[in-house]
GUPAMAR-664896 format. One line per 5 residues: their letters; for each residue x, y, z of C-alpha. Coordinates in steps of 0.2 Angstrom, whole numbers, plus 5000, padded with zeros to 4 digits. Layout:
// residues N
A) X,Y,Z  ...
// end
This chain:
// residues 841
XXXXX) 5549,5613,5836  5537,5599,5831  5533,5609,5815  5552,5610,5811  5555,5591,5813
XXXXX) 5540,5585,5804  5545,5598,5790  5563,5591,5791  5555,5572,5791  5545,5576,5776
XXXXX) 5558,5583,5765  5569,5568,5770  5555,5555,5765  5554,5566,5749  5573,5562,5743
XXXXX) 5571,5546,5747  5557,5543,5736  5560,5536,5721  5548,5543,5705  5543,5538,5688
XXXXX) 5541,5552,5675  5525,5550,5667  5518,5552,5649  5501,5556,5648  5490,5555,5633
XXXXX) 5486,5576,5636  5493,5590,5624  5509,5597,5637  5526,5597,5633  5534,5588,5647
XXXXX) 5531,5572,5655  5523,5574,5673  5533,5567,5690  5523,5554,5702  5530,5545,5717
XXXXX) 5532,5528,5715  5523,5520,5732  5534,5507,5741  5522,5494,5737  5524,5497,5718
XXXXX) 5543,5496,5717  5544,5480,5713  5530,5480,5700  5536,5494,5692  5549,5500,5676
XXXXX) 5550,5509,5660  5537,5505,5647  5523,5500,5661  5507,5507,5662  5499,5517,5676
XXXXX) 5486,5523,5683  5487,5541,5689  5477,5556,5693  5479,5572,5685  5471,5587,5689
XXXXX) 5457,5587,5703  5446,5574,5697  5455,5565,5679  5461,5546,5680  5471,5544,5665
XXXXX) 5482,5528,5656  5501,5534,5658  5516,5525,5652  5532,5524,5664  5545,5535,5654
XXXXX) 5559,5537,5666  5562,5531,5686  5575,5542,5697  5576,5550,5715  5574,5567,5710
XXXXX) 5558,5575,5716  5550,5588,5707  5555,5609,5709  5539,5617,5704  5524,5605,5715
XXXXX) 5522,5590,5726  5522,5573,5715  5507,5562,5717  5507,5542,5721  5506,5531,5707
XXXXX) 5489,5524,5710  5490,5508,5702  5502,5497,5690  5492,5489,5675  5505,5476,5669
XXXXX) 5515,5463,5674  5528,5468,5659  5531,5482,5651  5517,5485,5636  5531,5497,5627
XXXXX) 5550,5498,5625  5563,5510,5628  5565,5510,5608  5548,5516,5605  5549,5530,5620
XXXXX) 5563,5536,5609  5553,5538,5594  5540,5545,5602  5551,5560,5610  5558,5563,5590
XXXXX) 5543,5563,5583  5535,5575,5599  5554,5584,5593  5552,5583,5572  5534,5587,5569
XXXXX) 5531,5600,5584  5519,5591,5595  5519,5584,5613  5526,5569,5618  5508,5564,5625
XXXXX) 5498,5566,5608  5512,5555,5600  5507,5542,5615  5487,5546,5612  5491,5541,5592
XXXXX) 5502,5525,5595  5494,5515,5607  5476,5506,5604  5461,5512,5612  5459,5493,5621
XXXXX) 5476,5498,5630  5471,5514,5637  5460,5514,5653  5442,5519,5651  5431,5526,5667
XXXXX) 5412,5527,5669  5404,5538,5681  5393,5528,5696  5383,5535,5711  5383,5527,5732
XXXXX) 5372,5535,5743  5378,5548,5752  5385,5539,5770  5380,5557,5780  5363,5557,5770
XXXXX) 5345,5558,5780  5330,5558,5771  5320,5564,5786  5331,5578,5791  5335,5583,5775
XXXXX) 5329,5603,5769  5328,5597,5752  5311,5589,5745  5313,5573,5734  5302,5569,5718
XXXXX) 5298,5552,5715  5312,5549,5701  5324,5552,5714  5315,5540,5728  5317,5528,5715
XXXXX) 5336,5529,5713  5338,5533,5732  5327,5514,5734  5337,5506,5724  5356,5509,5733
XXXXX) 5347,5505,5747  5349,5488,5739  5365,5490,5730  5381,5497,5732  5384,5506,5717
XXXXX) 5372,5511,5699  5378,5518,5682  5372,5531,5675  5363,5520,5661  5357,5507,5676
XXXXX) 5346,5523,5684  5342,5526,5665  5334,5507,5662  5327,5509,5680  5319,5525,5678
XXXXX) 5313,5522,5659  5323,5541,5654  5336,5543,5639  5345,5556,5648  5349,5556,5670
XXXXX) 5361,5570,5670  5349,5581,5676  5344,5570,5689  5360,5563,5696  5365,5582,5697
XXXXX) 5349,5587,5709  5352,5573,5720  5373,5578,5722  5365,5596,5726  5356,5588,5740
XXXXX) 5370,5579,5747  5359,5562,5743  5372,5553,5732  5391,5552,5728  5396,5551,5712
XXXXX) 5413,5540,5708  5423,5534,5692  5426,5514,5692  5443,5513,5681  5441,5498,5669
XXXXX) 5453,5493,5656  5447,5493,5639  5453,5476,5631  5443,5463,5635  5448,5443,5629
XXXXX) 5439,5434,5620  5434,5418,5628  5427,5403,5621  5415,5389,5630  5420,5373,5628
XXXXX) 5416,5353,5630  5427,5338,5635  5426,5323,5642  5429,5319,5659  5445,5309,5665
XXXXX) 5437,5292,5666  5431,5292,5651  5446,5300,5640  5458,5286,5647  5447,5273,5650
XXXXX) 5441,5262,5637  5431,5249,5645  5423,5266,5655  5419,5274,5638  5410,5255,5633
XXXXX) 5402,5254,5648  5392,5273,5644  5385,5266,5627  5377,5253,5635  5369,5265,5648
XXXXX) 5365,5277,5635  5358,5264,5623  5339,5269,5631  5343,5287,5628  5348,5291,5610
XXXXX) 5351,5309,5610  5361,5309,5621  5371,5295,5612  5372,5306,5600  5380,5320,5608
XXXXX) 5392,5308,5614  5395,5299,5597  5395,5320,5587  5411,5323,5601  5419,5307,5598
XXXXX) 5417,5310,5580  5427,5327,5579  5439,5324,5596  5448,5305,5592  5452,5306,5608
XXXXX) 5459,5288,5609  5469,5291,5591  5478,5307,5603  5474,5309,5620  5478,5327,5620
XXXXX) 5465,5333,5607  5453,5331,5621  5460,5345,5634  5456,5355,5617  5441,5350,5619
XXXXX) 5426,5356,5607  5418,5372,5603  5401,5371,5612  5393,5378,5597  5398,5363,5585
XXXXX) 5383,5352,5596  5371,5367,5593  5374,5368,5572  5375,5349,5572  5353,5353,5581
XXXXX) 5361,5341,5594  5350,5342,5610  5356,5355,5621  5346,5349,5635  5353,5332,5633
XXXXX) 5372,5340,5633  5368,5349,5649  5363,5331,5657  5376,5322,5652  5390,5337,5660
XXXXX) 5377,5335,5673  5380,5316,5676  5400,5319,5675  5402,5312,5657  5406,5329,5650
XXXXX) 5414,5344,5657  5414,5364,5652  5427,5374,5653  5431,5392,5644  5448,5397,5635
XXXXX) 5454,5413,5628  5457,5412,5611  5462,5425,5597  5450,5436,5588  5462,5436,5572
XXXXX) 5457,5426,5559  5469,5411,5560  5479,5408,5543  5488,5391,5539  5506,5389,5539
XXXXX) 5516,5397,5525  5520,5384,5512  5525,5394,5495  5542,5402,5500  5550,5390,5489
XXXXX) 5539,5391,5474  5539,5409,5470  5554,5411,5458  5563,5425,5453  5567,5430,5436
XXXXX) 5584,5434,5429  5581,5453,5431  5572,5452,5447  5588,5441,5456  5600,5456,5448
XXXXX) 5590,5468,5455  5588,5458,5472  5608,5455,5471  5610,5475,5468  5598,5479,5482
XXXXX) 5607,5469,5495  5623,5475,5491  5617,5492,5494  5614,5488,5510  5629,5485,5515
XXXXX) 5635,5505,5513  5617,5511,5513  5603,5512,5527  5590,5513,5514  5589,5511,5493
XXXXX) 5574,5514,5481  5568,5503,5472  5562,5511,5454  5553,5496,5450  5541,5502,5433
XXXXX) 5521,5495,5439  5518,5476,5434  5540,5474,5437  5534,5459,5452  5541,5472,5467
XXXXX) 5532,5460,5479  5539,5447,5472  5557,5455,5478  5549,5459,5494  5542,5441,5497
XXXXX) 5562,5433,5495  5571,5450,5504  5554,5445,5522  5559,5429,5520  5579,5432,5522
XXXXX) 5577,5443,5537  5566,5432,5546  5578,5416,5544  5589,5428,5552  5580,5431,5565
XXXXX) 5572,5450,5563  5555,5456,5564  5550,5464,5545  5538,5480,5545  5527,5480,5530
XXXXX) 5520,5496,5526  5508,5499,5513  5497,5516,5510  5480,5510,5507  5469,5497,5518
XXXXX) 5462,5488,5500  5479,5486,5497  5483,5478,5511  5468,5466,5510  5472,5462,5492
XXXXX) 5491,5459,5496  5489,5449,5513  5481,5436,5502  5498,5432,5495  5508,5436,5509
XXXXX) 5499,5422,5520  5502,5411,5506  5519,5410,5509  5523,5419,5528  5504,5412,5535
XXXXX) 5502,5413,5555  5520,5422,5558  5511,5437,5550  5499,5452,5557  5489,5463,5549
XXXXX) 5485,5481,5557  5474,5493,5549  5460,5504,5558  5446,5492,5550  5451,5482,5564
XXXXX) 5442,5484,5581  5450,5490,5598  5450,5472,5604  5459,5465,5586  5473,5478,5586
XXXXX) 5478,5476,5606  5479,5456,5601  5491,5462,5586  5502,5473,5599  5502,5459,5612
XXXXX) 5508,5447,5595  5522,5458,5592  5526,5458,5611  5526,5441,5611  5536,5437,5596
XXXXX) 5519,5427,5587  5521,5438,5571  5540,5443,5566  5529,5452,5551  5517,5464,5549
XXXXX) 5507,5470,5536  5499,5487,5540  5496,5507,5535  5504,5520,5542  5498,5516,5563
XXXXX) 5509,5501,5562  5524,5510,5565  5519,5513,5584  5516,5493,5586  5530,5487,5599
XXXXX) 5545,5481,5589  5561,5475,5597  5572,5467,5585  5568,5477,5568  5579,5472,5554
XXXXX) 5569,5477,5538  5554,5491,5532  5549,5489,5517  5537,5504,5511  5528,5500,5496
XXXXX) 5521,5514,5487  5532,5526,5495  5526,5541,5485  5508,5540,5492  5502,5556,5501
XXXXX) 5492,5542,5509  5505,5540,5522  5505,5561,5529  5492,5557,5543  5483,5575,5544
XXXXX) 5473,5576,5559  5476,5577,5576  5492,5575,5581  5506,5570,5577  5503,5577,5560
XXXXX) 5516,5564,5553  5525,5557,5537  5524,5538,5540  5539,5537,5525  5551,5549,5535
XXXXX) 5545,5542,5553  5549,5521,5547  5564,5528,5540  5569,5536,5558  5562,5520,5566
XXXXX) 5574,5508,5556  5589,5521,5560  5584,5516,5580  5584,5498,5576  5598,5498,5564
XXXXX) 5587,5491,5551  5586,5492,5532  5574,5501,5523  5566,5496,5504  5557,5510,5497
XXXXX) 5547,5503,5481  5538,5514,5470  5535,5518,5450  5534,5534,5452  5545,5538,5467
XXXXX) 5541,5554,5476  5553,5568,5471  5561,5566,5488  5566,5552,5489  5573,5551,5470
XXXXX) 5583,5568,5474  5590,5559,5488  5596,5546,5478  5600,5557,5464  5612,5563,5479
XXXXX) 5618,5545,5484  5609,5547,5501  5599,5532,5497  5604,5517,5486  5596,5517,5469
XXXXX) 5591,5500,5461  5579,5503,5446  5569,5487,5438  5561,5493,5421  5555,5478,5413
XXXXX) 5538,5469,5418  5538,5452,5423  5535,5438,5412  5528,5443,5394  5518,5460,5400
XXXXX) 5518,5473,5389  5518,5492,5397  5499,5497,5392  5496,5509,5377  5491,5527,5382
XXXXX) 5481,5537,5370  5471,5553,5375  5451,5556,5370  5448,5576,5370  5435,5581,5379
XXXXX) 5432,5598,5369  5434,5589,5351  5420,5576,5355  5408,5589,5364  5410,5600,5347
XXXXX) 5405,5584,5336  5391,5579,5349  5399,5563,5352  5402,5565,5371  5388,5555,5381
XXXXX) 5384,5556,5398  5404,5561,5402  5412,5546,5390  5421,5551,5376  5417,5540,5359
XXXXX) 5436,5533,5361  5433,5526,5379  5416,5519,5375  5423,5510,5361  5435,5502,5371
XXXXX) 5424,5496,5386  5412,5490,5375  5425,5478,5365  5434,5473,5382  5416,5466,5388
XXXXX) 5413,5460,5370  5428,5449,5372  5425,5445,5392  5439,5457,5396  5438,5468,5412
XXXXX) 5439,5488,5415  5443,5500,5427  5436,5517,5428  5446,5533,5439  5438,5547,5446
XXXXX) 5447,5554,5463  5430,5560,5468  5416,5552,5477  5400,5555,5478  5387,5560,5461
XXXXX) 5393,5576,5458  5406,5589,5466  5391,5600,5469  5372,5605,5464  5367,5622,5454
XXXXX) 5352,5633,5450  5354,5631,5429  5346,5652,5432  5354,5658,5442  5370,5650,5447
XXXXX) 5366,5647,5465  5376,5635,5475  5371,5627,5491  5384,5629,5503  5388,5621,5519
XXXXX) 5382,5631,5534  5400,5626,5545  5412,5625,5531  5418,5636,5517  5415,5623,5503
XXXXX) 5399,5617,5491  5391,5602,5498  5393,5587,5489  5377,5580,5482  5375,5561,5484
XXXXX) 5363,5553,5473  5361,5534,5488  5348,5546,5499  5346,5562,5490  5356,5573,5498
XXXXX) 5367,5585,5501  5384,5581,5512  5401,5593,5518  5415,5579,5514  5423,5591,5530
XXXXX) 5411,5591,5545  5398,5578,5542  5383,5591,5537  5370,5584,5528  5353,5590,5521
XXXXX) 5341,5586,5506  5341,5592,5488  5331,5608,5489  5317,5608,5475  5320,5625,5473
XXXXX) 5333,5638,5473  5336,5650,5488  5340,5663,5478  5328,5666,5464  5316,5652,5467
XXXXX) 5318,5642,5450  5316,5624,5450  5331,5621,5438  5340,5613,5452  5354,5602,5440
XXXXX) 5369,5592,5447  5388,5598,5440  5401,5587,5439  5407,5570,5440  5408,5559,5454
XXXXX) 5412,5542,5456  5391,5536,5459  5387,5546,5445  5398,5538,5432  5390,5520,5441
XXXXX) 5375,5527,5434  5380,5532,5415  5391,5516,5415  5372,5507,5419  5363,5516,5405
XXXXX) 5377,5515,5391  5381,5496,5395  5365,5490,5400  5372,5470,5401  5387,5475,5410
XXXXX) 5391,5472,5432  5398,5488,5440  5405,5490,5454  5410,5507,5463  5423,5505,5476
XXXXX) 5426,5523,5485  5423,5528,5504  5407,5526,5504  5408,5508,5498  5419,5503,5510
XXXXX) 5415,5508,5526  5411,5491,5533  5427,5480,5539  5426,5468,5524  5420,5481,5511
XXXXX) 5437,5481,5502  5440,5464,5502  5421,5457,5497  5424,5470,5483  5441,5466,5476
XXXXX) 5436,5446,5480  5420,5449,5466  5430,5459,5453  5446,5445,5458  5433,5431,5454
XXXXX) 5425,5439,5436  5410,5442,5446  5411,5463,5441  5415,5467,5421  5418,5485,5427
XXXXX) 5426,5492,5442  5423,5513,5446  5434,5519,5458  5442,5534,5466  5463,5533,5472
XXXXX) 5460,5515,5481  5459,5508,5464  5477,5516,5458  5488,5507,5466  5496,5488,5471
XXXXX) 5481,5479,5463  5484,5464,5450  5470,5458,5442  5472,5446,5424  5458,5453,5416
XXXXX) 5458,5469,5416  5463,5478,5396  5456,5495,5399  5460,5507,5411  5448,5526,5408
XXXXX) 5453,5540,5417  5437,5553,5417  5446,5569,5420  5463,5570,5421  5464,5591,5420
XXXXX) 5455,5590,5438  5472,5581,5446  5483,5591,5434  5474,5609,5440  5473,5607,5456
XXXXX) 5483,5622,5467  5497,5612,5473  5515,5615,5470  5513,5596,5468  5498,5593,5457
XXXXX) 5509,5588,5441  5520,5575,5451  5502,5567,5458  5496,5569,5442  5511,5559,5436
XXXXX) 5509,5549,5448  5490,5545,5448  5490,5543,5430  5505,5531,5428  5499,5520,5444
XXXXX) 5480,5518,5437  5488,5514,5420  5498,5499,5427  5484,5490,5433  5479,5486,5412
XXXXX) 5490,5471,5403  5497,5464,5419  5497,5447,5408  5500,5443,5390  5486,5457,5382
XXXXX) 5493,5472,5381  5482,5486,5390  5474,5501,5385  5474,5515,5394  5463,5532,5390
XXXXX) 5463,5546,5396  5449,5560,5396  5457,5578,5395  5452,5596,5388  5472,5598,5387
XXXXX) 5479,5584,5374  5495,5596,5372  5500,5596,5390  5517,5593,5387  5515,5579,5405
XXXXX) 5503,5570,5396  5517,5565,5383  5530,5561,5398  5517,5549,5404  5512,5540,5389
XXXXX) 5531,5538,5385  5536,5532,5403  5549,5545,5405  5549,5550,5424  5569,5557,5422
XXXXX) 5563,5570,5411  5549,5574,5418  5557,5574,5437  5572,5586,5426  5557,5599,5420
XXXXX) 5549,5599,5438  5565,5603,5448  5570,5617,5440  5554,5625,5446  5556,5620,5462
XXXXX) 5573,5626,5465  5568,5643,5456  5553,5645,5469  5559,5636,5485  5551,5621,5486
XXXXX) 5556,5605,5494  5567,5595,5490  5576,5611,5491  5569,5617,5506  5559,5612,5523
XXXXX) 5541,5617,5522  5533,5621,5540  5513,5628,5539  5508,5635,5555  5488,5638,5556
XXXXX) 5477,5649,5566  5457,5644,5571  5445,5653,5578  5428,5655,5576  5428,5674,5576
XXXXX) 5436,5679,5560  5445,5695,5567  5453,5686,5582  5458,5671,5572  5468,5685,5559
XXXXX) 5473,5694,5571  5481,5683,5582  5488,5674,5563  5496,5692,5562  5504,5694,5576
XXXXX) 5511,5678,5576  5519,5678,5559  5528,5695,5561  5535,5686,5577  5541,5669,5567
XXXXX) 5548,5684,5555  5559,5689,5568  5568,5672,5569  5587,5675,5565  5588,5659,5551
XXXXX) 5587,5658,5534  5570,5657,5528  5555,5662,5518  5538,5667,5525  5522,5670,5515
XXXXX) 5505,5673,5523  5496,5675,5533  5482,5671,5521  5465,5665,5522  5466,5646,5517
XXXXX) 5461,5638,5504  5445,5632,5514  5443,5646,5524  5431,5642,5536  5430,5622,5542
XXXXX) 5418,5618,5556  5415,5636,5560  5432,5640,5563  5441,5655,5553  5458,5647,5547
XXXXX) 5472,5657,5541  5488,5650,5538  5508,5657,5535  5520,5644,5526  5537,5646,5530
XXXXX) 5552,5641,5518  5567,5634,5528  5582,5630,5524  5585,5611,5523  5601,5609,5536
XXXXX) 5597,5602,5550  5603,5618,5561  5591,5630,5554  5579,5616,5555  5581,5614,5573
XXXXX) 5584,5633,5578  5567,5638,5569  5559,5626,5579  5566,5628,5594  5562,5647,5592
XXXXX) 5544,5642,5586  5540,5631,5602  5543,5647,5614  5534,5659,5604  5518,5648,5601
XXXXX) 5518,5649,5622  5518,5667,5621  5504,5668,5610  5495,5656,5618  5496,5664,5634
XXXXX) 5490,5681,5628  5471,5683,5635  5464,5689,5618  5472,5673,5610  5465,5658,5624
XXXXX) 5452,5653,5612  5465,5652,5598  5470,5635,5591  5485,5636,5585  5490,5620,5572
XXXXX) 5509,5619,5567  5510,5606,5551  5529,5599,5546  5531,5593,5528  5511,5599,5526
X) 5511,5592,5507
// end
């Protein structure tokens, strides 16, 4: 009978409860249900974080998705153990985008959640050991080395050691070993300590004390009782000097920066007296880790011209019957100078403006004029910045501190509640397709959602518009607002085309350059003049050969050639991070005619050294780059004339706007042109015609050459003749032919394994059952992919063809999420990664 009322009791408590729906940052498809303890219910609400435990032993960062009183069916809900904010740290709106784009690009709601919020905002645990309460040395069966009478010595003293406190104490690199013998002998405990990430970055400071800030006579009175003691009059007189405090009384609960006393080579000793006595007084602030920028004063100065106020005029009325327009604005057209007066508009009315641009150079090149005009309202996000920087970015947008933000495609996770305008610059840029891990998504198509959920207005702005976008507003989906004439006096630059072939049959082709392009850098540096020099791939050379016997050295986890990198001598897979010297000799027939093929971009640093001796280059690709400032020093010394010649790889092609620059060489066009994409001539087009724009941006016109073993590619001619309608014409009739987007909805759905029979098998099986889907649709594959093995993993891959309406779309998927659970599920198939890729190109 007690039984049956304490069962009855339980239930009743149960129903009672109210619980909160949980996302984790774990790949499952639904969100997980905890009991809200009494003691949180006030504290608690949608958008909050949590700390919960999942599974036996895992404390994870949750974020409050839903709160209800209905109990989970299928198992007992957990408490909440703890609430991390005092508001919520995201909003309903961003929930919603989270679950379309869990819903559009086939992932989980929790791998969306891992990608949007900073590493500073999710919790991080580290493991710690406590002796054992039940634990006797004497009577245990157990012998103990000395190593672990240390560690047990030591929590005698202390409560609690991390595993790198018993590494410092015992003088190891590695405990694990240890820490596990002593849980076997029931000595230690071990624990996790939940710690948030995010840390604030606090300042010391000086100021003086109240007598002395608001008394003169007092303040008087301290120089005649300092006069013995100079140095420390001088720490008084250096405080003085930079707080007024009797000009403002307020500067001194500012106070000073304690290290302005220790670069004035004040005396420390005599500062640390003189707080001692009561004089001074430290205290410690937070303060931002973002580079502080003034307030914008340029708004008014930037005027438009006559074609630029038409197009702006055109734009705007757009907007009133259209959520977005493109804007087909031909390079060096002063697109940012639209953008600058369209920010400024919706801020004066009171919306927050999203700035989205592909590159992180471009964004560090065009915050510079940005914060001329918009200064401190705006934020700059970009994975260059560290944890700590882009939690004080999120909590700035929380706040309402920055209205803008300037960023790549992360910033469209940052915590927005009053959108009113995204402007994506570039919008063609493959760039903005984020690849790996999930959510494998299209930051263009995801701002464009995110805008629809705010009810804001999107500006896409490109020269060469993706072919999506222009079909859509070919098909009056988007407005269309097209700006074909360069601001001010700029001329579009001159294209001519250098044949590779021709000068190599002559003997006039040196170390890669063609006589044409030579002759043109060398008369832009005879005339002080800068050039830019584009090779999408970095590195020396694409790869290394034997010159006998054709031998290639491979990586020994991928299915690619290593990539030979002159900085280091050695050999690197651009996929998995191997790496390993030049061989002196080849593994296959043991010649020593070991002989770099190809061009990369440190190679054609090197010839551009030994064919213009007197010259500065510069090569700006990844490698160049990797530090947080690597963009902007670089762009800052070509900016500043400091660099006559600037190599790069796609970084270079776009947004950039430099006086100087004449000539513009692209090494090997035929590389883009060949590549096997169904999209390698639009990014051809699009590469070519973005590089090109950087030359003549002034009054000179440009030049712009390009190397090629093709001069009667019929593109080639579209490119130097600026027609995009006619080649855009030409393309689409292939793609409808072949059933390509923008015609169709392309859905790649990849199998990994590291046995190569399992991985094709289980790709089989699985295609034949997406065959079976009732919708209208194309499959090919399964086929091994075009790098078929990447970190020892077998990849295969089937691309399906779907139709475009948004019922087939949805139907396929739908159909596509239960049968990925059925493969999955199979035994042979558990070490199967399965990879499902919406809009993979």
């Amino acid at each position: 009978m007690d039984t049956l009322f304490g069962d009855l009791f339980q239930a009743t408590e149960q129903q009672e409860a109210t619980f909160a729906d949980i996302i984790l940052p774990v790949p499952i498809p639904k969100m997980f249900t905890y009991r809200i303890p009494n003691a949180l219910l006030e504290s608690i609400g949608i958008g909050y974080r949590v700390i919960v435990q999942f599974g036996k032993k895992k404390i994870l960062t949750g974020i409050v998705g839903k709160v209800h009183q209905k109990p989970p069916a299928a198992y007992e809900a957990k408490p909440i153990l703890d609430v991390l904010d005092s508001h919520a740290t995201v909003n309903p709106l961003q929930i919603r985008f989270w679950s379309w784009m869990a819903d559009y690009y086939c992932c989980h709601i929790g791998e969306v959640m891992n990608a949007a919020l900073p590493s500073g905002l999710k919790l991080s645990s580290e493991s710690k050991i406590q002796l054992n309460p039940n634990f006797d040395p004497e009577l245990s069966e157990y012998p103990l080395d000395d190593r672990e009478l240390i560690i047990l010595k030591a929590l005698e003293s202390q409560e609690e050691l991390s595993y790198e406190d018993c590494e410092v104490l015992l003088g190891v690199k590695s405990i694990h070993q240890i820490i596990k013998s002593l849980v076997i002998k029931e000595a230690i405990l071990v624990f996790e300590q939940v710690k948030e990430k995010y840390t604030p970055k606090v300042e010391a400071r000086i100021r003086l004390t109240q007598p002395f800030a608001t008394d003169k006579a007092a303040l008087e009175q301290l120089f005649i009782d300092l006069s013995s003691k100079p140095k420390q009059e001088e720490v008084v007189l250096k405080y003085l000097q930079e707080i007024p405090v009797y000009k403002d009384l307020s500067l001194n609960s500012k106070g000073l920066e304690k290290k302005v006393f220790t670069e004035a080579n004040l005396s420390m000793s005599s500062l640390k007296t003189l707080i001692k006595n009561g004089v001074f007084e430290e205290f410690k602030i937070i303060v931002s880790r973002l580079d502080e920028l003034e307030d914008g004063k340029e708004a008014v100065s930037i005027k438009l011209s006559a074609v630029q106020e038409e197009a702006k005029r055109s734009i705007k009325k757009q907007f009133e019957e259209k959520d977005t327009v493109l804007l087909h604005g031909i390079t060096g057209s002063g697109k940012t100078e639209l953008y600058i007066h369209l920010i400024q508009e919706a801020l004066d009315g009171g919306s927050q403006v999203l700035f989205l641009l592909p590159e992180i150079a471009l964004t560090t090149h065009i915050v510079g004029r940005l914060s001329k005009v918009f200064g401190n309202k705006m934020g700059v996000f970009h994975s260059k910045y560290s944890d700590n920087e882009r939690v004080e970015v999120w909590n700035g947008v929380l706040s309402g501190r920055f209205p803008l933000v300037v960023g790549v495609r992360s910033s469209i996770f940052l915590p927005f509640d009053s959108l009113g305008l995204v402007i994506i610059d570039e919008e063609h840029e493959s760039s903005y397709k984020q690849y790996d891990p999930a959510p494998r998504f299209q930051a263009r198509d995801s701002g464009i959602m995110l805008a629809w959920l705010h009810q804001a207005k999107v500006l896409l702005g490109s020269a060469t518009p993706s072919f999506e976008s222009y079909y859509n507003a070919r098909m009056r989906k988007y407005g269309y607002v097209a700006l074909n004439q360069r601001y001010g006096d700029a001329q579009l630059p001159e294209f001519q085309l250098a044949d590779i072939l021709v000068d190599k049959k002559k003997n006039l082709l040196k170390l890669d350059f063609t006589r044409l392009l030579r002759e043109s850098i060398q008369d832009a540096l005879s005339k002080q003049e800068q050039v830019l020099i584009f090779q999408n791939r970095r590195g020396y050379a694409p790869y290394v050969s034997c010159d006998d016997c054709g031998w290639t050295p491979m990586c020994e986890h991928c299915d690619v050639n290593l990539t030979y990198h002159q900085f280091g001598d050695e050999l690197k897979c651009h996929y998995c991070g191997f790496k390993e010297k030049v061989p002196k000799t080849c593994d296959a027939c043991g010649s020593n005619k070991i002989v770099a093929v190809g061009l990369g971009t440190e190679r054609i640093e090197e010839s551009l050294g030994l064919l213009f001796p007197e010259a500065r280059v510069v090569r700006m690709d990844l490698d160049t780059t990797r530090s947080k400032y690597g963009y902007q020093r670089i762009l800052e010394d070509f900016g500043g004339g400091n660099v006559d010649i600037l190599v790069g790889t796609q970084m270079i092609t776009k947004g950039l706007d430099f006086d100087r620059v004449t000539v513009v060489g692209i090494m090997d066009a035929d590389r883009i042109l060949n590549f096997p994409d169904f999209r390698s001539g639009e990014r051809a087009f699009q590469q070519i015609t973005q590089v090109a724009g950087r030359a003549g941006r002034r009054n000179q016109v440009g030049k712009v050459i390009v190397q090629t073993r093709r001069t009667d590619a019929p593109i080639f001619h579209w490119i130097s003749a600026g027609d995009y309608e006619q080649f855009y014409m030409q393309e689409m009739v292939e793609r409808q032919k072949y059933f390509y987007p923008p015609f169709v909805k392309l859905i790649k759905i990849s199998t990994r394994h590291k046995d190569f029979k399992a991985g094709e098998r289980a790709a089989r099986i699985l295609h034949n059952l997406l065959n079976d889907i009732q919708v209208k649709k194309i499959m090919l594959g399964p086929e091994k992919g075009l790098i078929g093995k990447i970190k020892n993993q077998y990849i295969f891959e089937s691309l399906v063809k779907v139709d475009r309406a948004s019922a087939s779309l949805n139907s396929f998927k739908e159909s596509l999420g239960n049968i990925l659970n059925e493969v999955q599920n199979q035994k042979d198939f558990k070490g199967v990664r399965i990879i499902v890729d919406v809009d993979p190109y």
